[in-house]
C-alpha positions as CSV (number, residue, x, y, z in Angstrom):
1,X,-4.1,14.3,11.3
2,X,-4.6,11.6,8.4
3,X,-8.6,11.2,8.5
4,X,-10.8,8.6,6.1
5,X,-13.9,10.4,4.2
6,X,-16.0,9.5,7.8
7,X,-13.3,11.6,9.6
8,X,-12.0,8.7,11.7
9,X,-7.8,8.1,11.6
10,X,-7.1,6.5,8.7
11,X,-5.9,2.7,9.3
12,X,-3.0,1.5,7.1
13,X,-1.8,-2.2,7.1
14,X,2.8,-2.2,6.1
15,X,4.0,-5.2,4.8
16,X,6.3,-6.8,2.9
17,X,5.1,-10.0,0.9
18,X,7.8,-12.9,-0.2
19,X,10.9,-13.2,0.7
20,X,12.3,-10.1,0.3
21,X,14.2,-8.7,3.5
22,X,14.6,-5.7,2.9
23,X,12.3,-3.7,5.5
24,X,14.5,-0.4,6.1
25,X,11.8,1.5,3.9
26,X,8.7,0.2,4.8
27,X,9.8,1.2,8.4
28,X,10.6,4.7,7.5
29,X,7.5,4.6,5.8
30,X,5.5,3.4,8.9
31,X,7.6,6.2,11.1
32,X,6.1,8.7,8.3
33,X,2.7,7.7,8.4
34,X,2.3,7.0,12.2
35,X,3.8,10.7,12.3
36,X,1.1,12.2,10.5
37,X,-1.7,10.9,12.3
38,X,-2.3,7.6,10.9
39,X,-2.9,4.5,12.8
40,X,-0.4,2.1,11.4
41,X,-0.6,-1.9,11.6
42,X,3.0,-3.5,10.9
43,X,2.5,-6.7,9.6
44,X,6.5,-7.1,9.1
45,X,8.6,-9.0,6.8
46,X,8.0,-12.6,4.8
47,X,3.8,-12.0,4.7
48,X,1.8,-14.3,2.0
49,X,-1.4,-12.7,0.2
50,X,-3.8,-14.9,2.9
51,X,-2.1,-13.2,5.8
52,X,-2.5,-9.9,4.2
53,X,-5.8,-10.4,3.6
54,X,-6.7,-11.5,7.2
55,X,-5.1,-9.0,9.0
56,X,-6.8,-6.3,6.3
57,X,-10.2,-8.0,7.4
58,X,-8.8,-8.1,11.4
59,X,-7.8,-4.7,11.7
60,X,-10.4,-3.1,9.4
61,X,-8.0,-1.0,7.4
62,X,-8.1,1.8,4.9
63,X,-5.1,0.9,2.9
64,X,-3.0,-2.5,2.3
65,X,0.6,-0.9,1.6
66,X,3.3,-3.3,0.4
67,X,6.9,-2.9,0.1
68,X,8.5,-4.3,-2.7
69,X,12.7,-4.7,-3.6
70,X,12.9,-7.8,-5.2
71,X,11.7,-7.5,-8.4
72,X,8.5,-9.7,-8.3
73,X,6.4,-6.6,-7.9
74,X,4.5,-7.6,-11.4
75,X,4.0,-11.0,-9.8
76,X,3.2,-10.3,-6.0
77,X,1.4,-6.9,-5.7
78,X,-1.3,-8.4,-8.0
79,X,-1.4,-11.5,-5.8
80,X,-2.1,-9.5,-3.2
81,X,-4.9,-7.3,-4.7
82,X,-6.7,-10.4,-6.1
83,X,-6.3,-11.8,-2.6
84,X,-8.2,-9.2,-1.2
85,X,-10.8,-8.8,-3.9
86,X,-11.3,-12.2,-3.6
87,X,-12.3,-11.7,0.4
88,X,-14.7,-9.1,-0.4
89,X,-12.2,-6.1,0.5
90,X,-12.0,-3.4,-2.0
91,X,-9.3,-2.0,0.4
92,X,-6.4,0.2,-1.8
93,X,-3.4,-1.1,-2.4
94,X,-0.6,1.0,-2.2
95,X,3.3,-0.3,-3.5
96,X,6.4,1.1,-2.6
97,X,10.0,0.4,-3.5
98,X,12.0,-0.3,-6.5
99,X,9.5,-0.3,-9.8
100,X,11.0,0.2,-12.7
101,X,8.7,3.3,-14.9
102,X,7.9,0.8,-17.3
103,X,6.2,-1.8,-14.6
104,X,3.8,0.9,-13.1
105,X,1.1,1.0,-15.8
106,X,0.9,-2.5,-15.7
107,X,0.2,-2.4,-11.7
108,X,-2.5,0.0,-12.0
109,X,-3.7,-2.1,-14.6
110,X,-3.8,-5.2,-11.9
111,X,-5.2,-2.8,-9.9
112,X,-2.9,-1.1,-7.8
113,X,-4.0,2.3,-6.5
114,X,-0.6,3.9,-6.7
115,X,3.2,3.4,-6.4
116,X,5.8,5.1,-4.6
117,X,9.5,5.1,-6.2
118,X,12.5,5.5,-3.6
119,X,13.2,9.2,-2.8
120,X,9.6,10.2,-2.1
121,X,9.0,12.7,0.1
122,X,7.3,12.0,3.6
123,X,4.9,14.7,1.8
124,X,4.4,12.7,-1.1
125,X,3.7,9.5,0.9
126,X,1.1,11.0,3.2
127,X,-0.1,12.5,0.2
128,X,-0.9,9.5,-1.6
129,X,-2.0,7.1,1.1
130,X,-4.8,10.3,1.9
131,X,-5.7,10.2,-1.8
132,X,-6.1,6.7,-1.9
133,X,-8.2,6.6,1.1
134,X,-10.5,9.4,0.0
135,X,-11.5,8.8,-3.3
136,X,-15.0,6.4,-3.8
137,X,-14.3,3.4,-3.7
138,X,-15.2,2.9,-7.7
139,X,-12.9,5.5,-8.5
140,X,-9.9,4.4,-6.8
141,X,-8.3,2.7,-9.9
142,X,-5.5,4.3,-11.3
143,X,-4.4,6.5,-9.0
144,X,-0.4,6.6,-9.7
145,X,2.0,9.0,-7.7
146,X,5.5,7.8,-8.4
147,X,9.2,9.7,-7.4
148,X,11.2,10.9,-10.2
């Protein structure tokens, strides 16, 4: 079962941000998660950075995980940790989708905790959103798990 550090079920937030339609991943992502224990909140498609936010703060969750395929990940995934930062949440933010190599040290820069590249094993996601959730909070920056 996918537990937080206080041995509760971890809580993760799915959402895609924009206008981007393209949901088929961040449901098999869901499907994944919710399969390994993990309570999982799915916010859906066409979600701004305030409704993010709000249902983080809502549903009290461990990790914020956005789905991105429309190539304003260097534009959006920062929106959406600055929105949260900006509420007080220092809630992990975890991107999935198409990145280009060259884009993901710049979103762990913004302070993305990690990304996930298409292909990633359900082990590598559960792996990830665990890691995210279980490091201190000061150390979550930079975390970076990407398919090859």
């Amino acid at each position: 079962m996918a537990t937080t550090d206080g041995g509760g079920v971890l809580r993760v937030l799915v959402a895609k941000v924009g206008l981007d339609g393209h949901d088929r991943g961040l449901r098999i992502v869901a499907r994944i998660l919710r399969d390994a224990g993990c309570e999982v909140i799915y916010a859906g498609l066409r979600q701004s950075t305030e409704t993010i936010t709000a249902m983080a703060m809502q549903e009290d969750v461990d990790i914020v995980g956005v789905s991105m395929h429309n190539g304003a990940h260097l534009t959006l995934a920062p929106a959406v940790v600055g929105a949260l930062r900006l509420a007080g949440l220092d809630t992990p933010v975890l991107v999935g989708g198409i990145v280009p190599p060259a884009d993901i040290p710049v979103l762990l820069a913004a302070g993305v905790a990690a990304v996930l590249g298409p292909g990633s094993s359900n082990d590598e996601v559960v792996a990830t959103v665990r890691a995210a959730a279980s490091r201190p909070r000061a150390d979550r920056a930079g975390m970076r798990q990407a398919a090859d």
